[in-house]
N, C-alpha and C positions, 0 to 999 in steps of 0.2 A: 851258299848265300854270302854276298858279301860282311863284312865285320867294319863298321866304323868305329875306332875307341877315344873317348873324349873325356874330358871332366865333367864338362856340362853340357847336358842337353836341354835345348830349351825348344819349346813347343807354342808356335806362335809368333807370329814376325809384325806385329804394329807395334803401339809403341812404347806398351810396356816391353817385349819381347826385346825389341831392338835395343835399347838400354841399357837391357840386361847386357845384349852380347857384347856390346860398348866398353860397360862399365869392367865387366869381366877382364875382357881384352888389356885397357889400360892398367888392370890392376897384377897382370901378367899369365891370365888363366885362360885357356883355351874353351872353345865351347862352339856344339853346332845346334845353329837353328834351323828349326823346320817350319814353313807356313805352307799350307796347304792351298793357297790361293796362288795365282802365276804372278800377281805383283802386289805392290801396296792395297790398301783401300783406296776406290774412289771416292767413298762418300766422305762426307764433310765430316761430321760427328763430334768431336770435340776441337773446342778452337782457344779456349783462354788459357794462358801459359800462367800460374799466379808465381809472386817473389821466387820462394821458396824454390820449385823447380826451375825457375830462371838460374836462380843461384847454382843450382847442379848442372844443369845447362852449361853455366859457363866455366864450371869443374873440368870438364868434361868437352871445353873447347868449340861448342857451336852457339854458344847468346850470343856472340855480334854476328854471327851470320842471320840466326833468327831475325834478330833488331832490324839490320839490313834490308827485311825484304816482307816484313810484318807490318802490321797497322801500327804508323805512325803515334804515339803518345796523345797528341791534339783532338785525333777520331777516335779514341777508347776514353776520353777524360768522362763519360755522364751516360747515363741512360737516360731513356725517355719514353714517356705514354701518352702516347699519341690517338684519335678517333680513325681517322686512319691518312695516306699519303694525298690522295685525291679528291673527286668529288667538289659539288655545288651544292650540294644540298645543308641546311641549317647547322647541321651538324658534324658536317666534315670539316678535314682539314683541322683540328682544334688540339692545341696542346695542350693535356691534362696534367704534367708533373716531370721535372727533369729533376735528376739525381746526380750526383759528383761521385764518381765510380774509378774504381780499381787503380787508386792510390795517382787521381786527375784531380786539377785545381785545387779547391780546399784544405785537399788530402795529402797532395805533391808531399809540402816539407816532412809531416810524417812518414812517408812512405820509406822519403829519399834518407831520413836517418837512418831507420832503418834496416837498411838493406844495398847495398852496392849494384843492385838490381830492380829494375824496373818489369812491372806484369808484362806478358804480349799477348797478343791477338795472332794465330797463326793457326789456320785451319788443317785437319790433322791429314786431309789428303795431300795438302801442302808437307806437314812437319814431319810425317813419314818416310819421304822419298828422300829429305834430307837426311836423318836419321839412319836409312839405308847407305847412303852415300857414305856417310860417314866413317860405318861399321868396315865397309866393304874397303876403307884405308886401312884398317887393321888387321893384320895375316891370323890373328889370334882367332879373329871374329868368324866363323866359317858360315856364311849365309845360302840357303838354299830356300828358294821358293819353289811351289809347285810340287811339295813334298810334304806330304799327310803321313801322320802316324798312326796306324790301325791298330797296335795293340801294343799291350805293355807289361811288364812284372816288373817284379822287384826282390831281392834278397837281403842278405846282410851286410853285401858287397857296393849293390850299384842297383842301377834300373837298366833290362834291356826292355827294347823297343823294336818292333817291325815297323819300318816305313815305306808309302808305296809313293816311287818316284812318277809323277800322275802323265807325265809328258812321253815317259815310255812306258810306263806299265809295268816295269820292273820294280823288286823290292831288295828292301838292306835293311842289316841290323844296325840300332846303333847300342854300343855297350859303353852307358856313362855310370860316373860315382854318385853325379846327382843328375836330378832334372825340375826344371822350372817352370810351371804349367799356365803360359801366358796366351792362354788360346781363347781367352775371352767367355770361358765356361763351356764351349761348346763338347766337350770330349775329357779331358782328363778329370774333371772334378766327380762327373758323374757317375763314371764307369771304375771311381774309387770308391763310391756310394757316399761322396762325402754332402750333407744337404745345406741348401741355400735358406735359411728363415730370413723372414721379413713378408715387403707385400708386394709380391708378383707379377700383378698387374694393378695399376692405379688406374692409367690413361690409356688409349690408346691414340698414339700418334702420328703424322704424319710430316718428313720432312722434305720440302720442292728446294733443290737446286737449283738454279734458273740463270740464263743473262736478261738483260736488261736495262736499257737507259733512261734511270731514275732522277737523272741530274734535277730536272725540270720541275720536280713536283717536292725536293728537298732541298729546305734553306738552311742546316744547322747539321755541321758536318761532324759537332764533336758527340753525337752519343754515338756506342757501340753498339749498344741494342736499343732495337725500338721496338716498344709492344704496343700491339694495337688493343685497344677495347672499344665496343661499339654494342648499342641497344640489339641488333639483328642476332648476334651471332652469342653473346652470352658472356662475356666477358675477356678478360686476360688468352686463354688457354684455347677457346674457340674463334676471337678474331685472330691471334696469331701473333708472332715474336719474329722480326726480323734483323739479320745480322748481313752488315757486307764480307765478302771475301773475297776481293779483291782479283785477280793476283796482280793487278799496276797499280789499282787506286782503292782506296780506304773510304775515302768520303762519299761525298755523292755522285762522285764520277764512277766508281766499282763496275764493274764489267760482268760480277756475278753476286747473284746474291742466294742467302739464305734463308727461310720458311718455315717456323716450325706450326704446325693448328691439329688441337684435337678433333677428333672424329665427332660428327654430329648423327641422330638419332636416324636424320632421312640421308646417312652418306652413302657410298658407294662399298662393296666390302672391302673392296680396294683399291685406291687411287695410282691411276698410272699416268702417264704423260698427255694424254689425250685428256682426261677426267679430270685433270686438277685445273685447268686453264680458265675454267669459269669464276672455281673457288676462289683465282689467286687474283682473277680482276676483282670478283665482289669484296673481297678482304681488304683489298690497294683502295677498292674505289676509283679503279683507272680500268675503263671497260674498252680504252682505244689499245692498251697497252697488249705487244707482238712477244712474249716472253719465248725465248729459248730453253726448253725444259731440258737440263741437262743430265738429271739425278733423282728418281723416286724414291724414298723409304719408306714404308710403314713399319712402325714398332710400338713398342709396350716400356710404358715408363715402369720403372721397378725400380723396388729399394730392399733388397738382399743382401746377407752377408753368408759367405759359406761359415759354416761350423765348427771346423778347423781349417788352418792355413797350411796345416805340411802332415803328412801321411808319410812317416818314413824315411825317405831319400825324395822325396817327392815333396815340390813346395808351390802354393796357389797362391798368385801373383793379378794385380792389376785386376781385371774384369773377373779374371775366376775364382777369384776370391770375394768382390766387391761389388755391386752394381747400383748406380745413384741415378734418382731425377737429375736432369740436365741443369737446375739451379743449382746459383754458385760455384759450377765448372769443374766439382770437386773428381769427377770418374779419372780423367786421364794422368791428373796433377798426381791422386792417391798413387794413382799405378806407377806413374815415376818414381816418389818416393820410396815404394816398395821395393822395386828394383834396386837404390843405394844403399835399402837396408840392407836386403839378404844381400846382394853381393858382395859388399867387403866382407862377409861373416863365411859365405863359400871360399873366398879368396884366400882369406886366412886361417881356415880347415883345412884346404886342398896341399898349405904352402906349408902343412905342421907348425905353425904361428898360432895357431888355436886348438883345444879340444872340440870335436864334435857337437860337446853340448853347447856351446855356443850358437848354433841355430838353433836351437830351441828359442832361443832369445830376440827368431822373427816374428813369429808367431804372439810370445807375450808383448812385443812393442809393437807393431804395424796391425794386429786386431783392431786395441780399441780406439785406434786413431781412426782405422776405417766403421768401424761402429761408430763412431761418434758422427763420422762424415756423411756415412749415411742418412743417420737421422739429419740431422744438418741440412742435409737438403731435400729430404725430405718436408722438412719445416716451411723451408723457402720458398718450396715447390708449390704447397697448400697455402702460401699465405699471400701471394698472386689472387685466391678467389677471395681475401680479405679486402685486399684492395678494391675487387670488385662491386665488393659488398659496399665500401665506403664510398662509392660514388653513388651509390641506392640502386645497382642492378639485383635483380630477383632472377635467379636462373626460371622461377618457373611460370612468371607473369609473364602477361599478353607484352607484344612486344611494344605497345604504345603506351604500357607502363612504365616499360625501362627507358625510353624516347625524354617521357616526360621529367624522370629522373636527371638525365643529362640536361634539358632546359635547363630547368634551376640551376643545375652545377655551373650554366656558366650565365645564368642571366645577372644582370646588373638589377639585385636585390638585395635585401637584408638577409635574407635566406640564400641568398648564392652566395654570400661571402662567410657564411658559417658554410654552407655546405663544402667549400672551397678551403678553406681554415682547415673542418676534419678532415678533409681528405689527404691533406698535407700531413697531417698528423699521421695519418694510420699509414700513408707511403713511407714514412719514414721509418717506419719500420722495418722494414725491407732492406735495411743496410745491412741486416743478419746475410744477405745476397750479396751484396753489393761496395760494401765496407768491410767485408768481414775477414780484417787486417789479423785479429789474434787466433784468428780459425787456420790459417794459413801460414804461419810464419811462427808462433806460438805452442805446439803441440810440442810436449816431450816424453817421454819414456821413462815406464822404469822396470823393473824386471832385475833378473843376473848379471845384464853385460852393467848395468849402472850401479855404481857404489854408492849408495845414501849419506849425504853429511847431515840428515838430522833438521833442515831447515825445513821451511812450508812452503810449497808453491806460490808464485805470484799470484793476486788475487785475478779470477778470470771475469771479464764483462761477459754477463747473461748475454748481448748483442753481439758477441765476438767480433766484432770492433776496436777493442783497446790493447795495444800488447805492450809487457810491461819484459823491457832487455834482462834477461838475470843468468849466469852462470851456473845454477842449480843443479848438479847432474840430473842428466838426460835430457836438458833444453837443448834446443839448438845454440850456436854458441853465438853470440850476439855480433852486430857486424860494428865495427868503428873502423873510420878510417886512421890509416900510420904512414908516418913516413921513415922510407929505408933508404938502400943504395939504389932501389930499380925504381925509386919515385913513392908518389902516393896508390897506396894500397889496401885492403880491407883483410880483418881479422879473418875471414873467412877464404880469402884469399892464399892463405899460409897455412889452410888445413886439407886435409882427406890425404887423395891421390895412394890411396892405398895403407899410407903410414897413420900413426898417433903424432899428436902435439902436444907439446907441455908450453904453456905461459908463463914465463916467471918475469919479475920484475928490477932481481937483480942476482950476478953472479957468485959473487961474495956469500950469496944464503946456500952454497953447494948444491942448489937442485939440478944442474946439469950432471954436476958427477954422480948423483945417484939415480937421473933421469937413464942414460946414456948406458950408462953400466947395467942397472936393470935389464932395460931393451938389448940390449948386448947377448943376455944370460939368457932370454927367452925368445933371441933371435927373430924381434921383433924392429921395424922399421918406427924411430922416435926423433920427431926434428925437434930440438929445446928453440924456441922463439923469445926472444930477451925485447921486453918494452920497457925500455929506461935508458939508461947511461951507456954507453956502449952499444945501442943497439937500437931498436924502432925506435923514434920519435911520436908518444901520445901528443900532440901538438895541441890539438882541438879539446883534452884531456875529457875524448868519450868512451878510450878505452878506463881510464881509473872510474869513471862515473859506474861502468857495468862491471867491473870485474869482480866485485865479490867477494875480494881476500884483501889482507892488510899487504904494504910496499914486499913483503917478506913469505907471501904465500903463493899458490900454483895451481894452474889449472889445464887440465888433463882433459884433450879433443878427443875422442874417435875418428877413423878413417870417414865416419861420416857425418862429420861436424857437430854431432852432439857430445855433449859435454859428459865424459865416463867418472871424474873422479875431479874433489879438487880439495884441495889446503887452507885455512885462513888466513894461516901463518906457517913459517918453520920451523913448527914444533912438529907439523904432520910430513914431516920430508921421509923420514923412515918407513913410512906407511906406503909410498910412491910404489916401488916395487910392488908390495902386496895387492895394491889395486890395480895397478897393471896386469899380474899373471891374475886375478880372480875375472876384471872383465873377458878375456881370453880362455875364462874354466880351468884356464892352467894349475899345478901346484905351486900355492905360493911360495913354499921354498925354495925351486927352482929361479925365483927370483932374487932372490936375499943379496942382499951386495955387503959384502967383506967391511 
């Protein structure tokens, strides 16, 4: 039987998978994946790209491609809840509540401080095939679709693996040091015995991919989503959430759209192309309307976390690690991230740059970020039937109860302007969805790889909404813009790509000489970044507002932009070494500089 021999194998080819072999690739590490399907995904499934992954995104050199060919900034600025698109009847056609979303209008100049990146909209059977592309530039990246892994061990060495190549029926080994189980949970979690808690099934869903020429019956190009609620169908969840995706136009020109509606008590067990046509004119309220059914799903909302993240040589990634309600778009975002953690942490295992235990330190950091995301939208998810509740639908009254609930809501009374007041109120809650700027961009770490200076976390908004920039090891490292020799540029700009950063603010405090020489001693990759006299221009002076330390202190990046270690002052310069070889598990004496 054939022997493939790799460093990494990874299992799974969407897009946390892809990513991986990306991320790998650029950081100099070879790696083969397997997806046992002959191409991407067709279905649509995840579409909102939040900061954060934008920002690695453009690490990693495809956000302006993204940007390029995604929904426009204009048509993501709002959500909206709508009765529904069509319709004559009293109570069609009526706009219940628009929202300012994903860092649009209101929110713009916060966002845009920020972050040097802007959220996108780009549907995942869109962002995969790029993503694919991408990979497939890199010789490193070894992509094989149509290639299922049937069975697996592990020892003290590595993981082998049987693979059956499905297009010939033939099989191979592959013999890696590690592997990264981005299969979505279907096979390597389980057959570790590793278990998923949380709750399983909440919903049962169903999502219609469809074309369709919507221009006619849509005046208000800028929400992203629009969810329907209506007296008939039960609220939020039963009349249905729809999203464009494009691929030429964003607004209400779209050429396909998206669907999502839970299953009702008298539905079908399972909808298929023929069966959903009724559903999607009664939902629309457009019974003239000739839809193109392009894409069935039915599935089950779930909100799981597996148990453990790594088993050995063995590490659970993106969906097989995670699994979220589709509020606040946290599934795909998580799984990217997970991808930049573990990887630079393999890369600098595989390159003798790190000890071992240092992956240990995916597991302690990217858990309760996903625990947290989970519940998160979890929250999100269930707080859609609060909205419903606040317009006065009863899931379980006649349906000319919930009829006459809408009256009021929009009659021109003393009582429709309270009821219209609340409703306002209790939507705005929902920004936990919608706004939820410090959910996203705000999450840090802490564990082994981060050295504690002893300070407190920034205070967090219960609405995760409010992010407050701090350099605290294990934040993300805040973005300001600078100016150098290649122009204006962002802090974030000048980190990862494999190596450490050090900040300092001037030459004269010797932290390059003991930055450099360190890195030198443990033959590690350290660029020193000078913002002062001699070097970046703080112009806009947003880098001293976030940095954290006095003119005379330092601060110490991760290859993936979280902040590992940092100084007030130069009194802590001797310390530099030692926090360098401990986030790498190293000895820190082998750091020590003369």
């Amino acid at each position: 039987m054939k022997v493939i021999e790799t460093p990494v194998l990874i299992v799974g080819g969407a897009g946390c998978g892809l990513s991986s072999a990306i991320m790998l690739a650029q950081a100099g590490i070879e790696s083969w994946l397997v997806e046992r399907y002959p191409t991407t995904s067709p279905a649509p499934k995840a579409h909102y790209l939040n900061q954060r992954t934008m920002e690695i995104f453009r690490e990693i050199g495809i956000a302006d491609r993204i940007y390029s060919v995604s929904t426009p900034q204009e048509n993501m600025s709002r959500v909206g809840w709508f009765t529904s698109l069509g319709g004559d009847g009293e109570l069609d056609r009526k706009t219940i509540h628009l929202m300012d979303a994903f860092g649009g209008r209101s929110l713009k100049e916060v966002y845009d401080r920020d972050s040097p990146c802007r959220s996108a909209n780009y549907p995942q059977l869109r962002l995969e095939p790029l993503l694919l592309e991408h990979a497939r530039t890199l010789p490193l990246a070894k992509i094989n679709y149509h290639h299922e892994v049937q069975s697996f061990e592990q020892d003290a060495d590595g993981v082998t693996a049987t693979v059956l190549e499905r297009g010939t029926g033939e099989t191979y080994q592959v013999r890696a040091r590690y592997m990264i189980a981005a299969d979505g949970g279907r096979f390597v979690g389980p057959t570790l015995g590793i278990p998923m808690d949380g709750i399983d099934r909440l919903f049962d869903m169903v999502t219609c991919h469809f074309g369709a020429d919507l221009s006619h019956v849509i005046d208000d190009d800028s929400p992203m989503i629009r969810w329907f609620i209506n007296p008939e169908k039960g609220g939020s969840w039963g009349s249905g959430v729809m999203v464009a995706l494009g691929p030429d136009h964003y607004d209400r020109h779209s050429e396909e759209w998206l669907l999502h509606f839970a299953f009702q008590p008298d539905d079908p067990a399972q909808f298929d192309a023929e069966s959903v046509v009724p559903r999607l004119k009664e939902l629309l309220r457009l019974p003239d309307i000739d839809p193109r059914i392009i894409r069935m799903n039915n599935w089950k909302v779930q909100g799981v976390l597996a148990r453990r993240f790594q088993e050995g040589r063995i590490f659970l990634a993106g969906d097989a690690a995670h699994r979220h309600p589709p509020t606040t778009g946290l599934g795909l975002n998580t799984a990217v991230q997970d991808a930049q953690n573990l990887t630079w942490k393999l890369a600098a295992v595989l390159k003798g740059q790190a000890a071992p235990s240092l992956l240990d330190s995916y597991e302690t950091e990217r858990r309760p970020v996903a625990s947290r995301n989970v519940n998160w939208a979890m929250l999100t998810f269930q707080n859609h039937l609060v909205i419903d509740a606040g317009i006065g639908l009863i899931p379980a009254a006649p349906v000319e109860v919930n009829r006459e609930a809408f009256r009021i809501l929009f009659s021109d009374t003393p009582e429709g302007v309270t009821r219209r007041h609340r409703l306002d109120e209790v939507i705005r809650t929902q920004r936990t969805e919608f706004q939820a700027h410090d959910l996203e961009i705000g999450f840090y770490y802490g564990g082994d790889a981060v050295i504690p200076d002893g300070t407190q976390p920034p205070p967090q908004s219960p609405m995760g909404d409010e992010y407050h920039p701090v350099t605290r090891p294990g934040h993300r490292l805040p973005h300001a813009w600078l100016e150098g020799p290649e122009g204006r540029v962002s802090t974030l700009d000048l980190v990862g790509r494999g190596g450490f950063t050090l900040f300092v603010a001037s030459d004269a405090s010797g932290w390059r000489r003991v930055g450099e020489a360190a890195a030198e001693r443990l033959g590690v990759p350290l660029r020193v970044v000078l913002v002062g006299e001699g070097g970046y221009r703080d112009v806009d002076r947003c880098w001293a507002l976030v940095r954290g330390t006095g003119d005379d202190g330092a601060v110490l990046v991760r290859p993936d932009g979280h902040v590992g270690w940092r100084a007030a002052d130069v009194a802590g310069r001797e310390q530099l070494p030692e926090a360098l070889a401990a986030i790498l598990g190293r000895d820190c004496a082998l750091a020590a500089v003369a």
